[in-house]
Structures are given as C-alpha cells and as structure tokens.
C-alpha positions as MATLAB code, in Angstrom:
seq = 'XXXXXXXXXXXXXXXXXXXXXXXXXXXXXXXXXXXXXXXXXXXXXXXXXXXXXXXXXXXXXXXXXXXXXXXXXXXXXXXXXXXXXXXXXXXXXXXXXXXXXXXXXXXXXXXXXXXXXXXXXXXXXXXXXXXXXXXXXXXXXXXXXXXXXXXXXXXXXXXXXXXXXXXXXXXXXXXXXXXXXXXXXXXXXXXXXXXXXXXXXXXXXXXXXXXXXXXXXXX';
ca = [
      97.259  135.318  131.153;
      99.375  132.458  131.466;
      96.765  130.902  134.488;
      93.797  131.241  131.851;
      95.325  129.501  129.048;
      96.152  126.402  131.891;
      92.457  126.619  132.842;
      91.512  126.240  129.094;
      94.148  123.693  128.642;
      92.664  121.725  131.667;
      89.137  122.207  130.689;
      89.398  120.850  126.890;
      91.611  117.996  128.428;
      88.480  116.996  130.829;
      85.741  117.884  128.192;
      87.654  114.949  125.804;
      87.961  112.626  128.373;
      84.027  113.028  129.303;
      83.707  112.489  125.288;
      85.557  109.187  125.204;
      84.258  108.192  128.669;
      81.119  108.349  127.060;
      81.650  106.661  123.518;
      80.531  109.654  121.612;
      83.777  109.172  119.394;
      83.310  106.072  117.662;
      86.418  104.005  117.571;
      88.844  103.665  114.109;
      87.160  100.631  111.813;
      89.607   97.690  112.247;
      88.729   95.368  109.274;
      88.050   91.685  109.631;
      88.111   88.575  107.410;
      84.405   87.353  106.317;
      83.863   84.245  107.464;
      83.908   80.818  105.971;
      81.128   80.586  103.069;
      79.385   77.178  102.950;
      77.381   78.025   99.939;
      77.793   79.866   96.650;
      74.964   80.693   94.043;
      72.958   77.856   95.113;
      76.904   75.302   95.237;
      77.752   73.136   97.895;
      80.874   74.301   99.409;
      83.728   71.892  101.004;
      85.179   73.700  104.441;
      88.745   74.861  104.522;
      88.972   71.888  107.548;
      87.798   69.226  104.802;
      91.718   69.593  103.432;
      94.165   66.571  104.286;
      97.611   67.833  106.181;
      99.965   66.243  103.086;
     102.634   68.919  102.385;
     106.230   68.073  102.613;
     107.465   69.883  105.416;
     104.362   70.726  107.189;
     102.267   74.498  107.530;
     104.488   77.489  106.370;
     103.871   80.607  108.680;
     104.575   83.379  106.175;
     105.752   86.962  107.339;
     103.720   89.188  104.985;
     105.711   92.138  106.358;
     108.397   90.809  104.518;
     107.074   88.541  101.726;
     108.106   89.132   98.148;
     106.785   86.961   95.085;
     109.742   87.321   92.962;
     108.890   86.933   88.827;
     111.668   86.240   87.097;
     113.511   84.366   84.223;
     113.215   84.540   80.587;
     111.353   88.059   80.799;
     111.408   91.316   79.540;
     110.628   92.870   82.788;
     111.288   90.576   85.615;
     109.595   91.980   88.931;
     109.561   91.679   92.753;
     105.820   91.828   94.240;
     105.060   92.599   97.809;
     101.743   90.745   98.959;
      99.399   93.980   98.605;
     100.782   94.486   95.007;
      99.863   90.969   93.901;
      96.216   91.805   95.356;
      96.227   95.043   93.627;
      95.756   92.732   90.246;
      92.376   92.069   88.800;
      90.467   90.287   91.183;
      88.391   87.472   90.258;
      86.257   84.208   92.141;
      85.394   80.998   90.945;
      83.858   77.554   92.332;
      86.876   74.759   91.372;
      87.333   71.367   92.938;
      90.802   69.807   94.009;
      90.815   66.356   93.305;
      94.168   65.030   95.193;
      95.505   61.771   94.140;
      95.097   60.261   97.816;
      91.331   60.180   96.674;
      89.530   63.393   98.269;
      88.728   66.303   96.802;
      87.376   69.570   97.953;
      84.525   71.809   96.074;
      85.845   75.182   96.802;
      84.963   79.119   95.866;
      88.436   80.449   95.330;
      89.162   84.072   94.773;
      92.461   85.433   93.315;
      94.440   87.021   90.507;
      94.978   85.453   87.246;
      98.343   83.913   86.764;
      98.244   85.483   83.466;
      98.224   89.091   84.122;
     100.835   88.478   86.345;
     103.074   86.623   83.483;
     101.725   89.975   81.277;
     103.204   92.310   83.416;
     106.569   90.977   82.951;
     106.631   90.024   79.237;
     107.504   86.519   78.850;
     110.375   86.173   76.169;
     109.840   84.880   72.522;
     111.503   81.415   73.445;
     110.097   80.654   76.872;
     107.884   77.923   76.837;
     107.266   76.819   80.688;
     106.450   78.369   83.599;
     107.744   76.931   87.384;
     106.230   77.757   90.728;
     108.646   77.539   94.032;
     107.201   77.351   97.084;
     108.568   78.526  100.685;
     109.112   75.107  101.578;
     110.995   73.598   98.725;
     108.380   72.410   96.784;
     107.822   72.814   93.170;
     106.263   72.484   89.810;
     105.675   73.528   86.534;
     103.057   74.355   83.882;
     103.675   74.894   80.047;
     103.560   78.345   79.411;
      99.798   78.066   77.036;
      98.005   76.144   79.360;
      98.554   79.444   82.345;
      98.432   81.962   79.101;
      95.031   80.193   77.665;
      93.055   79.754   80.796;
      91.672   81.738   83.654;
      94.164   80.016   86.482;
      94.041   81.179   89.594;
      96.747   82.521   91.718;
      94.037   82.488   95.385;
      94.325   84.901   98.254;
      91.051   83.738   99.347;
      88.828   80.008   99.610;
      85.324   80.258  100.500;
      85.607   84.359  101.110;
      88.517   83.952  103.611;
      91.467   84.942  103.524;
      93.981   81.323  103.344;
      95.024   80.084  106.461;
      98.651   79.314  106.579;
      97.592   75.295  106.224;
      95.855   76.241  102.918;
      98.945   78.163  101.510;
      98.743   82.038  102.885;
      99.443   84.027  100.947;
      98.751   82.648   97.420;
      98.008   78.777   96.403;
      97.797   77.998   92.921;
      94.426   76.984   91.805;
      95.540   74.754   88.982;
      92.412   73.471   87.547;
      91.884   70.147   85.409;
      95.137   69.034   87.295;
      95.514   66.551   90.025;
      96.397   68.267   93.799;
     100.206   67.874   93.528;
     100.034   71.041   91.198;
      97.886   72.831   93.524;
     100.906   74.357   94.821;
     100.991   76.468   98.224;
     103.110   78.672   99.474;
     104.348   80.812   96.065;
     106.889   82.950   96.248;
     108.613   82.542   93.197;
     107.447   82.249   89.666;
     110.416   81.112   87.062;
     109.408   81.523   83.711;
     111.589   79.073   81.358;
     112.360   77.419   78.383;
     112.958   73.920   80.130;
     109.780   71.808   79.045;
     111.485   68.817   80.880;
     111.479   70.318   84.305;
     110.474   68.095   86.946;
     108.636   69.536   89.946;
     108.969   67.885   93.986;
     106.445   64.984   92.924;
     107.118   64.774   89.368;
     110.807   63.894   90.082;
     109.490   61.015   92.078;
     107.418   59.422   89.261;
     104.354   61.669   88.877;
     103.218   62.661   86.056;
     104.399   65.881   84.788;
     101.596   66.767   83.041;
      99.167   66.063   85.951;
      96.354   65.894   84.001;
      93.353   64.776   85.868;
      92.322   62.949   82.781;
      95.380   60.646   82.626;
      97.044   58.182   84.961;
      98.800   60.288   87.609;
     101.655   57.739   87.361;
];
C-alpha cells in the first residue's frame, strides 16, 4: 500500500513539473506603474525630468514599509495614516502647472487625494485657522485653513500617471495650486493643523512670502 501511494506521490510530482515546464500555469500578475503620459485630453504635458533638483537637502528615499503621515493638532480626531490608507481616499486627477520662482514651470497631470477629506476625517477644531505641512527633510510650510477647505488641492501620489519618483516627492507632494513652487511641498509626512496664522515655513522664514501667491511679489 505504502509503495502505491509513493508511486502516486512521484507521479503527480512529475505531472506538475511537465505543467510548469511547459507554461500551462500562467504566472501570478505582478503589477507595474503606467508609464510617463506626455499628453492629456488633447494638453501638452511637461516630463517628470523637466523638474529642477532645488530641495534643501537633496532626494528623500522613503521606506513605505514604514511610512506614516501623521494628522495631528487642533483636531477632534487626530490620526496616523499608512501610505495605502492615504490612497484609499477619493481619488482624483487634474492638469496644474508649477510655476517655481527660479523661473520654470512644469504643465503637469497630477493625481491624488484631496487635502480636504483628509482634514475631514479628523475634524479640525472650532479655533484652528492654519494648516502646516512637514516634510521628511525638514522642510515646511503652511496654508490658511479656507484656502485647503475651499479648493480641490491636491495631496499627489501620481504626475503624468506615474507613480512619484523619490526626486518628485514619493509618496505624496502637495499640489498647491495658484501658489509659487516653494509651497509645492514634497516629502509629507506630517500635517499640523493650527491656530498660528503667523507661522513661517523653510522659505518663508528667509523672506518669502508667506502667502505665496503667484499673483503677488514672491518677496
């Protein structure tokens, strides 16, 4: 008994092999990032390599095993997110150009969550009044609370329907639009939300405007 139930043992063991020799069990799907969009709904599109290296410490290389965008301060509910909870958020896409104040800009299709459904799911208290982004590196800046809680801005996982590279701010870059680059912050991985109107971000401590208005002197 025991010698037939070897022999059947053997002969499945050689019967799979002869399947898989012969690729008659497809492999598992591994998903892949599209590739780099040039044009969107009839929209020139700048390339991800059109960017200027100006960050203050250089590319951050992000563990996303380990990354936590932490949403805190003057909230009912403040809230740790893991990089596949943030994406789990609304998703939306939208052609926005970054005009930086070295003089280039960029004509970009950015895809993300809005900044204000994160800021919903924690409640933002009665007397907050500002909103600051931190970055991995050190950088910073801030927003009044209306201007994220009135428009659709952009928290991107994704320019040009790829995911960011880690020069472009993987995981998230703020797409801060009808503001000059130094509020495009990369890199999130905290937002702070406030009552301090007068905070000054990385730049704006330096002189820049806080508002950042691409209508107004940046200066």
């Amino acid at each position: 008994m025991k010698q037939y139930i070897a022999l059947a043992a053997i002969t499945i063991i050689m019967l799979l092999a002869i399947v898989i020799s012969l690729d008659l069990i497809p492999p598992s799907t591994i998903p892949l990032d599209s590739v780099e969009i040039k044009e969107y709904q009839g929209e020139q599109l700048s390339s991800v390599n059109d960017f200027r290296e100006n960050s203050i410490k250089g590319p951050q290389y992000v563990d996303i095993n380990s990354y936590q965008l932490e949403v805190t301060g003057l909230v009912v509910n403040p809230k740790n997110y893991t990089y596949d909870q943030v994406k789990d958020f609304q998703s939306y896409q939208k052609v926005v150009k970054l005009d930086c104040v070295e003089g280039w800009s960029v004509n970009i299709l950015w895809q993300g969550v809005l900044v204000k459904d994160i800021l919903s799911s924690v409640q933002p208290l009665p007397q907050a009044n500002t909103v600051i982004f931190y970055a991995v590196d050190g950088y910073s800046t801030s927003f009044p609370l209306e201007y994220l809680q009135s428009n659709q801005i952009i928290m991107a996982y994704k320019m040009n329907n790829a995911t960011l590279p880690p020069e472009r701010g993987f995981p998230f870059q703020l797409v801060a639009e009808s503001k000059w680059g130094y509020k495009w912050i990369k890199w999130i991985n905290k937002i702070e939300v406030s009552d301090n109107s007068n905070y000054t971000g990385y730049w704006e401590s330096r002189g820049y405007s806080n508002t950042g208005n691409l209508n107004e002197s940046f200066f």
